[in-house]
C-alpha atoms as one frame of an Amber mdcrd trajectory, in Angstrom:
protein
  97.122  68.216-210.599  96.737  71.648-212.288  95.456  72.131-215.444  97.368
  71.298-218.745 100.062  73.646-219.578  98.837  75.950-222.822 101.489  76.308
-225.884 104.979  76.743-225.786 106.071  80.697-225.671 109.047  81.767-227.584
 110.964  85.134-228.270 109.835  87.201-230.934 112.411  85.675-233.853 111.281
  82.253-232.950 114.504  81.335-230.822 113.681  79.808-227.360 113.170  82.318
-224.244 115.906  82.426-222.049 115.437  82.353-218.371 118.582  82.467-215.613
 117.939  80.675-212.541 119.497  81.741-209.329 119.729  79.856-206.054 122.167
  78.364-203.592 120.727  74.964-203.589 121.781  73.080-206.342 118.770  70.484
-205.905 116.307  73.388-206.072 117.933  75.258-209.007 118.330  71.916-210.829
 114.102  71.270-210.179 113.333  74.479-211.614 116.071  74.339-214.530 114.105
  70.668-215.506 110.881  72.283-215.065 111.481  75.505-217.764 113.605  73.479
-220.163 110.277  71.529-220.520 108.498  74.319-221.562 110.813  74.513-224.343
 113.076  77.865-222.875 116.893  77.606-222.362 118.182  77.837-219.199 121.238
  79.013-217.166 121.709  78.509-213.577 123.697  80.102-210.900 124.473  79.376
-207.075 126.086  82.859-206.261 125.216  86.462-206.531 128.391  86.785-208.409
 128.023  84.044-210.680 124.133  85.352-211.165 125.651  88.623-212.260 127.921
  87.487-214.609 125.582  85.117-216.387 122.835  87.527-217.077 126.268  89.790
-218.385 126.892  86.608-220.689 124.025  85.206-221.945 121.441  88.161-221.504
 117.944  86.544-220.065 114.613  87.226-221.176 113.812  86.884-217.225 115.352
  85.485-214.329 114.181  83.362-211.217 116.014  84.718-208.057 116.345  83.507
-204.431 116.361  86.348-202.197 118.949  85.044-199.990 122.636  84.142-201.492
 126.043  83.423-199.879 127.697  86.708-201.362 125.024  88.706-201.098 121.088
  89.064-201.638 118.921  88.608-204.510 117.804  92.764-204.736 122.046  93.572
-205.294 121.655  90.671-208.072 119.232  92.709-208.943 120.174  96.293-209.138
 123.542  95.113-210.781 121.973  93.314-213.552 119.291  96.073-214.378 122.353
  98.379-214.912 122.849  96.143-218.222 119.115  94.981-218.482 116.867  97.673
-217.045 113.547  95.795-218.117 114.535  92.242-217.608 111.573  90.279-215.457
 112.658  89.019-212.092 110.614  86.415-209.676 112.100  86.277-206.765 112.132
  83.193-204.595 111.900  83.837-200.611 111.600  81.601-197.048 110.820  85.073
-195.555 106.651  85.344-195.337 106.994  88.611-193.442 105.095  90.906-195.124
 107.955  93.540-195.427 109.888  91.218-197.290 107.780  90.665-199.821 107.095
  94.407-200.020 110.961  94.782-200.149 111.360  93.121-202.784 108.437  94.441
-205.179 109.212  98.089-204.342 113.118  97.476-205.242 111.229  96.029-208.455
 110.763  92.677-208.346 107.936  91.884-210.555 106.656  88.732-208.812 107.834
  86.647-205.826 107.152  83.104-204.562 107.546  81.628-201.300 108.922  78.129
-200.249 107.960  75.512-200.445 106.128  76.474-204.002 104.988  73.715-206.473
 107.043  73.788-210.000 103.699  74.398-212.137 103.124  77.664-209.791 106.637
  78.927-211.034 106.103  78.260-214.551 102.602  79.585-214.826 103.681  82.471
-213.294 106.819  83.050-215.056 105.157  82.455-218.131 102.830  85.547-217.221
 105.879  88.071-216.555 107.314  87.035-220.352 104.098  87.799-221.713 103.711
  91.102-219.887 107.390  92.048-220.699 106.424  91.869-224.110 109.545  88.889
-224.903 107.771  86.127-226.566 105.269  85.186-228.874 102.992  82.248-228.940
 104.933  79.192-230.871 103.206  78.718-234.074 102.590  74.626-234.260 101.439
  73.988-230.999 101.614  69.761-232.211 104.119  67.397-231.518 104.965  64.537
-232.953 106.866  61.255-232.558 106.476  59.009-235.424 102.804  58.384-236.260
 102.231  59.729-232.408 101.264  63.509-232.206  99.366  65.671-229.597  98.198
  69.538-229.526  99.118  71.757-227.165  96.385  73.955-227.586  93.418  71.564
-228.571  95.047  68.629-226.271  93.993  66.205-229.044  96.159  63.060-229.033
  96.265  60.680-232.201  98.427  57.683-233.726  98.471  56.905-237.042  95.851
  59.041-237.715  93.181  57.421-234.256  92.462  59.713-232.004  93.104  58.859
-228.367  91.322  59.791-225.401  93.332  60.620-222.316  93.180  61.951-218.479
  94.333  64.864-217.426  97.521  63.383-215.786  97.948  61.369-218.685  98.429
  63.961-221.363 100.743  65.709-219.235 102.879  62.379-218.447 102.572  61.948
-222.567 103.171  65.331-223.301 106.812  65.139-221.297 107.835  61.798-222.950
 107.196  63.968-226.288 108.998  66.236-225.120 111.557  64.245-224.587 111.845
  62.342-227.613 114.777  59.094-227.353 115.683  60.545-223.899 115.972  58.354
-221.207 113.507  59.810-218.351 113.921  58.624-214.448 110.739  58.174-212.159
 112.516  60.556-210.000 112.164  63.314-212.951 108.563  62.239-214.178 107.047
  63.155-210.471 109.024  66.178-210.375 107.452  67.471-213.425 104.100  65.964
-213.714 103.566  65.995-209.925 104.938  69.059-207.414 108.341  68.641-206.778
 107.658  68.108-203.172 104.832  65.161-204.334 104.910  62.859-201.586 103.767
  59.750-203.188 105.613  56.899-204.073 107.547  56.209-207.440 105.185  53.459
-207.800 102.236  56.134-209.317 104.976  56.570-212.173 104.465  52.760-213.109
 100.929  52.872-213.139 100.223  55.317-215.269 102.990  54.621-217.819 100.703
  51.168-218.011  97.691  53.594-218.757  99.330  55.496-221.646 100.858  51.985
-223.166  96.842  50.621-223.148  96.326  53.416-224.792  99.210  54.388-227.196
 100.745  51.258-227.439  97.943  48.620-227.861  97.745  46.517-230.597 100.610
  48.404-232.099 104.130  48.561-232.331 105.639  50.281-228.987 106.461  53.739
-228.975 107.065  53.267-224.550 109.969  51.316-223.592 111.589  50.810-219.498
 115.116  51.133-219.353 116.099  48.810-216.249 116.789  50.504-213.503 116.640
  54.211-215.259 113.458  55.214-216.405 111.434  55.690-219.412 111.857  56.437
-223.012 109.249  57.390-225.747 110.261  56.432-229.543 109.367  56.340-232.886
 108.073  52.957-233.654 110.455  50.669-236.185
């Protein structure tokens, strides 16, 4: 488990960051897409050079995550044709290739970063997160607290309190928490909670979900109203209390 993620980044005026993801497989680019809307950023995908190309032409990205190999053609052509528009814009670049030219490829065409598969999701965003900063696009968010009803917890201090108690939690536990907050009234599959709290590759069983949604209702939920609910046979939700 790496270490809990540090405040939410934003562009300079406040508005979320905005980060195009770009690869053929739609299971990967939907991981990734679940992984940076948690942090808060808004996020366009693409399967296709072409579609890639005209995304970034739409919606403009503050960076962009890029496979290196595409049906149409690669990720340095995505590349070069969006930097025409955006000559500044960020790009990780997501390769199978561990040949050393490759990577070197891709950094002297001017990739800023690269990652190879299989990666873990918290690798991606901690190092996407570093290109934003270096690029100069965001700005720390202001209130790094959230709250749900009488249930809040700091980003920055990783306090945790309801209705004004403080509660002490784990590591994995504040970062299970910390995506049900995110997720306020949204129904979240055990399929989606090991993606994000675990690798995406995690190869335990759905089962670990379970148990440690029992260790945050000891916690947050004891003696008090429920804030954690299971939806039969779809997941998790976190709400305000009645």
């Amino acid at each position: 488990m790496s270490s809990p993620a540090a405040a939410a980044l934003t562009r300079a005026d406040g508005s979320p960051l905005r980060v195009l993801v770009v690869d053929d497989e739609v299971n990967i680019a939907e991981l990734l897409g679940m992984a940076l809307r948690y942090e808060g950023w808004e996020i366009s995908t693409a399967h296709t050079g072409r579609e890639a190309v005209a995304l970034a032409r739409e919606v403009r990205p503050d960076a962009i995550v890029l496979d290196w190999m595409l049906p149409d053609f690669d990720g340095l052509e995505v590349m070069r044709r969006v930097r025409q528009q955006q000559p500044d814009v960020p790009v990780l670049f997501l390769t199978a290739r561990d040949a050393v030219e490759d990577r070197v490829a891709g950094l002297t065409a001017g990739g800023d970063d690269y990652v190879t598969k299989p990666f873990s999701l918290e690798e991606v965003v901690a190092r996407l997160r570093g290109q934003l900063r270096r690029s100069g696009a965001t700005q720390r968010r202001e209130n790094p607290v959230l709250a749900v009803g009488d249930l809040t917890l700091d980003e920055e201090s990783h306090e945790v309190t309801r209705a004004g108690e403080e509660i002490s939690l784990t590591a994995t536990e504040f970062e299970l928490l910390r995506f049900l907050m995110r997720n306020p009234r949204r129904v979240l599959s055990k399929a989606q909670i090991l993606d994000r709290v675990w690798n995406y590759d995690f190869g335990g069983q759905a089962n670990v979900v379970e148990l440690y949604i029992s260790y945050l209702r000891k916690k947050i939920d004891a003696g008090r109203e429920p804030m954690i609910h299971t939806m039969r046979g779809a997941g998790y939700v976190l709400k305000a209390a009645q």
